[in-house]
C-alpha positions in Angstrom: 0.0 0.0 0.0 2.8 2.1 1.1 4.2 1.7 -2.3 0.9 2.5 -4.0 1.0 6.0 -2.0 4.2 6.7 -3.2 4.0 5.9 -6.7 1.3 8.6 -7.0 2.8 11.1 -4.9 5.6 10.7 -7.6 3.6 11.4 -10.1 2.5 14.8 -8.4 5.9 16.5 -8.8 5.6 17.5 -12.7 2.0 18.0 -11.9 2.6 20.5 -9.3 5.7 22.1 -11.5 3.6 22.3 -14.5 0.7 24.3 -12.2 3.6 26.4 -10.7 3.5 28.8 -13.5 0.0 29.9 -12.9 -0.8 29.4 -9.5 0.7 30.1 -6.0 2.0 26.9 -3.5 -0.8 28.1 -1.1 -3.1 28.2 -3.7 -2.8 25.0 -5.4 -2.7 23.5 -1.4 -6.0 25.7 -1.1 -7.7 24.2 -4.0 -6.6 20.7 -3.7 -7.3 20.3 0.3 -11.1 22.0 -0.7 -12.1 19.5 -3.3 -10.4 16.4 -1.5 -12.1 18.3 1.9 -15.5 18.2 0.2 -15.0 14.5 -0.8 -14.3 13.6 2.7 -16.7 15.4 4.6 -19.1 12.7 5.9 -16.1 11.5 7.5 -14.7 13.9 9.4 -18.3 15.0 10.0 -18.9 11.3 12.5 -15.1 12.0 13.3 -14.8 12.4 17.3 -13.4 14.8 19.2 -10.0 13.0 19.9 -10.1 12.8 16.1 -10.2 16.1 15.6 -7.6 16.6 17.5 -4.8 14.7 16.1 -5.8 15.0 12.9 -5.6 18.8 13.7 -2.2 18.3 14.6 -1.4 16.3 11.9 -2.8 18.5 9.3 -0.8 21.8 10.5 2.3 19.7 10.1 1.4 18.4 6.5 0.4 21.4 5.4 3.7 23.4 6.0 5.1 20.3 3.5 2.8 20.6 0.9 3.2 24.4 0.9 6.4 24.5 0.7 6.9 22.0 -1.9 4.7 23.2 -4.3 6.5 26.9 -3.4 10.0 25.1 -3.9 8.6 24.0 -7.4 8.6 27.6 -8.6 12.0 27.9 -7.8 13.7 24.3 -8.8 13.1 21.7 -11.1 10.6 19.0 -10.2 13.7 16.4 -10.5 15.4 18.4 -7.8 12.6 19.1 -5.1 11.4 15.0 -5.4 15.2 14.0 -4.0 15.1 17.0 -1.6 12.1 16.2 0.0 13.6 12.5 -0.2 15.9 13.5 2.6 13.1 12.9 5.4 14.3 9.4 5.3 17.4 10.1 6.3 15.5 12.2 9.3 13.1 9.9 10.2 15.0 7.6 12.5 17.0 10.4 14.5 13.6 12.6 15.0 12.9 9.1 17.0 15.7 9.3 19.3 13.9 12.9 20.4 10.3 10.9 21.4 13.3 9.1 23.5 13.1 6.2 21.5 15.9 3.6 20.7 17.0 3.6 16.8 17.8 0.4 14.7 21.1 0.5 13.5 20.4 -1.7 10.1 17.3 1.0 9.5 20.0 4.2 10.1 22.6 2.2 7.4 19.6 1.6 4.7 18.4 5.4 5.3 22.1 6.7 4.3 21.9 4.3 1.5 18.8 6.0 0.4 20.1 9.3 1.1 23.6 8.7 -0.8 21.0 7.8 -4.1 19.1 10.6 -3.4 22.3 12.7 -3.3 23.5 11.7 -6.7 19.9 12.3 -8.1 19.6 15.4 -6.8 23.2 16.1 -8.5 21.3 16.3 -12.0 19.6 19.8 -11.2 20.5 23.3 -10.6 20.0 24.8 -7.7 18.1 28.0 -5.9 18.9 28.7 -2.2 15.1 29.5 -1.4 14.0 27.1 -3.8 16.1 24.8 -1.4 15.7 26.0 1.6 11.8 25.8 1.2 12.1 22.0 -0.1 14.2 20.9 3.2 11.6 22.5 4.9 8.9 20.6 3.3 10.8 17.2 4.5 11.8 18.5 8.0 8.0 19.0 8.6 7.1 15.5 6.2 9.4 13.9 8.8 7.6 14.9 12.0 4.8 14.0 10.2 5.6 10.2 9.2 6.6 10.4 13.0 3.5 11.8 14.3 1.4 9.6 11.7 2.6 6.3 13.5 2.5 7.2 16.7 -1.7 8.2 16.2 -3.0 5.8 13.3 -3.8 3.1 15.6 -6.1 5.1 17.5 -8.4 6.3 15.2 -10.4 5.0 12.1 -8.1 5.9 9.2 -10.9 7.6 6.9 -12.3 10.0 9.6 -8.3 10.7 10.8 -7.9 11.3 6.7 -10.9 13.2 6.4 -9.8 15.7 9.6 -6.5 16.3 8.5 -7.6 17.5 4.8 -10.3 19.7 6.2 -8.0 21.5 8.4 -5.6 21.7 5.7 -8.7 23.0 3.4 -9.8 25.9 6.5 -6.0 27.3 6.8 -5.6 27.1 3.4 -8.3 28.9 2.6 -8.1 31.4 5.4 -4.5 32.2 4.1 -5.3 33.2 0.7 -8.1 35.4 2.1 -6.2 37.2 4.5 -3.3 37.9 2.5 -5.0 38.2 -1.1 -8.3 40.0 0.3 -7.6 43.1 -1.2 -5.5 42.0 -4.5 -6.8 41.6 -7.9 -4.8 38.5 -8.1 -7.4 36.9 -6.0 -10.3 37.9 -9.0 -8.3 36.2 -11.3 -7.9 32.7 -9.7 -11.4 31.2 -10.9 -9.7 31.6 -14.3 -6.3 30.0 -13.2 -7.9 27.1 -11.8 -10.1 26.2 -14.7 -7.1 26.5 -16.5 -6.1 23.4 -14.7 -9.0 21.8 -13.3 -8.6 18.3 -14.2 -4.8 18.2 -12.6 -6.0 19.7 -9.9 -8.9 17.2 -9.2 -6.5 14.4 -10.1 -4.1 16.2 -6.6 -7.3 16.6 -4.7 -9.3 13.5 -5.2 -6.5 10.8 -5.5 -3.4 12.0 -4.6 -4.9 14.0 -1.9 -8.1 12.3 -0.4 -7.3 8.4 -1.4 -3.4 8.7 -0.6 -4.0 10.3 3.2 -6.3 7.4 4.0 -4.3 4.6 2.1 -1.1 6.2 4.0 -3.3 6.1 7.3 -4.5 2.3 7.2 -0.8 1.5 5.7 1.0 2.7 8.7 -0.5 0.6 11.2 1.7 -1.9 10.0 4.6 -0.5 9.3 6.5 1.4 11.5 7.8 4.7 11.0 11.6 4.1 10.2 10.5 1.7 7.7 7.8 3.6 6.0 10.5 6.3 5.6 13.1 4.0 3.7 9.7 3.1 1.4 8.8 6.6 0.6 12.7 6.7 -0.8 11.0 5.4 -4.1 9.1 8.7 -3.9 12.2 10.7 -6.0 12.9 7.3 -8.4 9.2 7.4 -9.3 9.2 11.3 -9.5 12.6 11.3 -11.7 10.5 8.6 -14.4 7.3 10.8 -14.5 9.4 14.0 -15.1 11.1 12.3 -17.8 8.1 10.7 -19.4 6.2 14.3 -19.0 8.8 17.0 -18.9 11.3 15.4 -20.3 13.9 16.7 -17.6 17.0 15.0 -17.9 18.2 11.9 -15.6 21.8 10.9 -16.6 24.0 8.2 -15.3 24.2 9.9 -11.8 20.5 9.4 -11.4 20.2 6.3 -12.7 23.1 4.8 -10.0 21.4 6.8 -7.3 17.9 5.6 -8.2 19.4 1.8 -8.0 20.8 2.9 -4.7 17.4 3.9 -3.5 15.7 0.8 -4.6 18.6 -1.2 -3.0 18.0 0.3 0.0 13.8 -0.6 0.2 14.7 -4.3 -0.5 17.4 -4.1 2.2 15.2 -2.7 4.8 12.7 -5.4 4.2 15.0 -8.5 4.0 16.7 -7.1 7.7 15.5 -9.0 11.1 12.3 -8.1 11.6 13.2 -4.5 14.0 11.6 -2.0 14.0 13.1 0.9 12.9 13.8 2.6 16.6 11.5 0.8 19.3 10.2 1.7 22.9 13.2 2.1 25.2 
């Protein structure tokens, strides 16, 4: 399942990079938290209070990652932000040690495996400092998240914890661009922008969005979080093929060798001694 989510998050990256041009990072999160929000309403409507709370929680943290991904995209190539963000498996395990948790060794090895991959991807595109900097914010907050994500799921029914997340996402969202683009005519122009691109943007809302967060949610209960991380490596590899196939960004033999490294490390983490990544001191 974990690879399912992944696969279509990869296929998100030229999406978002391709919307970047017309639209904002907020307002692409805006308008693809709203339609996947409205799709999982009668969910987080029997969702209950304790619910609401962590999926509150869990939704701030998300959000700050999707934000500043899609604002990294306007900045660096799609290529570029996938292995970026691909650093929060590298982050994963340590962010454990701070919920004073002990860390698996064979886990740490197979996340700087990843990483190294990762790192030789990411040597195919040119860089931007903000562009950057915004994109290892986006996996320093996707990190606390896979964290957060596995310390909740079990408590909670994963459609309603889903659905609670994406509506919260959808309310600050939303709130955001009307505080800050009340009084600008850009904000009179974005029914235009949007129908420019309504059929990516229901393809990020509905499935990547709405189906992902509860596929992610149910997924995670088995998996722990360490783990789960080294999976979501294959998030770059998969986001380096669709940029290819639909942007035709360039992947040379660097990327090709780190993309192997990436997949060598999933198989690696799998075929270890069944640990989990950092448990329970």
């Amino acid at each position: 399942m974990l690879l399912i989510v992944t696969l279509v998050w990869g296929t998100t990256f030229p999406l978002l990079k391709s919307l970047s041009v017309d639209l904002s990072g907020v307002e692409i999160s805006a308008v693809r938290f709203l339609l996947a929000a409205v799709c999982m309403l009668p969910f987080a409507l029997r969702a209950p209070r304790r619910t609401w709370r962590d999926g509150g929680l869990l939704g701030l943290v998300a959000l700050v990652s999707y934000v500043t991904q899609a604002w990294g995209l306007q900045h660096i190539s799609s290529n570029r932000s996938a292995f970026i963000t691909g650093l929060n498996v590298l982050m994963v395990p340590f962010l454990g040690l701070l919920f004073g948790n002990r860390i698996s060794w064979w886990i740490v090895g197979t996340a700087c495996v990843a990483c190294s991959g990762i790192g030789l991807m990411s040597w195919e595109g040119g860089g931007n400092m903000a562009g950057d900097a915004a994109t290892l914010l986006c996996a320093i907050s996707y990190a606390v998240y896979v964290v957060l994500l596995t310390q909740r799921t079990n408590h909670h029914d994963s459609r309603q914890l889903a659905a609670t997340q994406i509506v919260v996402m959808a309310l600050i969202a939303a709130g955001w661009i009307g505080v800050t683009s009340a009084a600008s005519p850009v904000l009179a122009t974005l029914p235009a922008r949007v129908g420019k691109h309504w059929l990516a943007l229901t393809y990020l809302g509905l499935v990547a969005t709405a189906a992902m967060l509860v596929l992610q949610a149910r997924a995670q209960r088995h998996v722990s979080a360490d783990k789960a991380a080294v999976i979501y490596a294959m998030e770059p590899v998969f986001a380096a093929l669709f940029a290819w196939g639909l942007l035709g960004e360039f992947m040379g033999w660097r990327g090709i060798v780190g993309g192997g490294l990436v997949v060598l490390a999933m198989i690696a983490s799998e075929i270890a001694p069944p640990k989990r990544i950092f448990s329970t001191a």
